[in-house]
N, C-alpha and C positions, 0 to 999 in steps of 0.2 A: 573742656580744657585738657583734660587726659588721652584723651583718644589724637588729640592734635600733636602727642607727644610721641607719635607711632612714628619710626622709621619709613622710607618712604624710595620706592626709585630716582636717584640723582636728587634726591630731597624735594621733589614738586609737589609734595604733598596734596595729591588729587583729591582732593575730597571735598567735600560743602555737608554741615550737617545742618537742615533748616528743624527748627521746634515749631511745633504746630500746637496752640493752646485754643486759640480760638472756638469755638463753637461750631459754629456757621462751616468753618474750614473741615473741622474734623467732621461731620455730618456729610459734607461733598465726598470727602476723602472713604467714607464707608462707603458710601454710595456706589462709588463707583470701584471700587475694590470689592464689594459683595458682586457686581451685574460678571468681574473677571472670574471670580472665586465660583461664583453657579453655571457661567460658561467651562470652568472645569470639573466642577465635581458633576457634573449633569453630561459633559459628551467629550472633554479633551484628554480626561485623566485617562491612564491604561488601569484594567482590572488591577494588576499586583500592584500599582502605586496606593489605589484605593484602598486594596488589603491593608496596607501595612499604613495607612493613615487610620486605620477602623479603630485601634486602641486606645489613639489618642481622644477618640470621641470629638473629632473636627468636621465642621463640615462648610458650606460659603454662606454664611453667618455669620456676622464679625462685630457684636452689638462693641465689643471691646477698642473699637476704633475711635467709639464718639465716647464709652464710658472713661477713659484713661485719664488723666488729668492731661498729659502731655503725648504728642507723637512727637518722633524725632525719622525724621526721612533723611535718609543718608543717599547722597547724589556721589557719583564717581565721574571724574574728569578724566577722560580718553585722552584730552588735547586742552590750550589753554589759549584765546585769542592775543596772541604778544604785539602790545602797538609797535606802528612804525615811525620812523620819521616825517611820512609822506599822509599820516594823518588817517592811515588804515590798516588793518591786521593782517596776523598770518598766524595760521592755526601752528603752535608749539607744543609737540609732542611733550608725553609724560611716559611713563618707564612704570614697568612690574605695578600697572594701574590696580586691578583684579588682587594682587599679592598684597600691596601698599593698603588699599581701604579693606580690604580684612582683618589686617592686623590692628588697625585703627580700630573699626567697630569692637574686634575680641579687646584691647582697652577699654572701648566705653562700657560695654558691656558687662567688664566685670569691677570696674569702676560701679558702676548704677548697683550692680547686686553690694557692693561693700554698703554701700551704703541706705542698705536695704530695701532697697527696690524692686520692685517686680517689671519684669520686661517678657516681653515677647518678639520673634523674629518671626516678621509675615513676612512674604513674599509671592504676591498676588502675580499671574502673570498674562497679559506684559504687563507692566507698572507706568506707559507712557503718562497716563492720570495723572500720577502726585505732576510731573513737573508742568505740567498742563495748568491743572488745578492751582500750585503754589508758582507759575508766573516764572520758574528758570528758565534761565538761558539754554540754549538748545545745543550746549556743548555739555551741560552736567545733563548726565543720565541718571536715574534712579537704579539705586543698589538694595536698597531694604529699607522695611519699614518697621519704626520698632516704637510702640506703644509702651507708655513708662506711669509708673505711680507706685505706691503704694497698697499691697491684694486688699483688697475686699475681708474684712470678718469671715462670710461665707466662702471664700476662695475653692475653687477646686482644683485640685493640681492631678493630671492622669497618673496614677500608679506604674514610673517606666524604670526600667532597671538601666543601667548603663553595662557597656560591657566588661568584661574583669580586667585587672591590669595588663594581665598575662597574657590579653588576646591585642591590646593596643602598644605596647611597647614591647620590644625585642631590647638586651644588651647586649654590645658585640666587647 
């Protein structure tokens, strides 16, 4: 409900957010999100992206896809099929698509953290899978994947610092 309250190019609001609860679904959905995840960490990724993933202590492993209670896959609409009169479509552009479902997700996002959630933003790639796997239409693309619940007791969070104010904002 809050992410759908995100501004949006010409208001088309590109977006489709599908919840994946299911068992069975999220089990495919690691599946085949681990075979992308070991396809890059095993031969696509460059050395320095490796580097700099090293600290987070990640790798294409992702038991967290089937543990979560909930996935929520976020599909972005390029185009929209708009009927006709004549009983068929015509692909209906959308506007600042890429802009519009970012701002959306940074809504749900910290919507879900308010209310004390824990989230994670995967982004396996390519991601054809989710829409494969969850049956969309072949105009929503997959934008990210974000596994949602409540941490674990045990939880571990990687010790990252963010950067200082003074290096992300300028005052003019």
């Amino acid at each position: 409900e809050a992410a759908a309250t995100a501004p949006s190019g010409a208001n088309r609001q590109p977006w489709r957010f599908v919840v994946v609860g299911d068992p069975e679904v999220k089990k495919k959905i690691r599946e085949a999100a681990e075979a992308e995840e070991r396809a890059f960490y095993e031969g696509r990724a460059p050395a320095d992206w490796l580097a700099d993933l090293a600290p987070l202590g990640t790798d294409w492993h992702k038991p967290f896809l089937e543990t979560a209670p909930y996935l929520i896959v976020v599909f972005r609409l390029d185009y929209e099929p708009e009927p006709l009169a004549d009983g068929t479509t015509r692909p209906h552009k959308n506007y600042y698509v890429q802009e519009s479902v970012g701002i959306a997700v940074g809504i749900l996002l910290t919507a879900l953290h308010s209310a004390g959630l824990a989230t994670l933003t995967h982004t396996p790639s390519p991601m054809g899978f989710l829409a494969r796997i969850l049956g969309r239409p072949k105009h929503e693309r997959p934008y990210l994947l974000i596994p949602v619940g409540y941490p674990a007791p045990d939880a571990r969070v990687p010790d990252i610092a963010r950067k200082p104010l003074c290096e992300v904002r300028s005052v003019v």
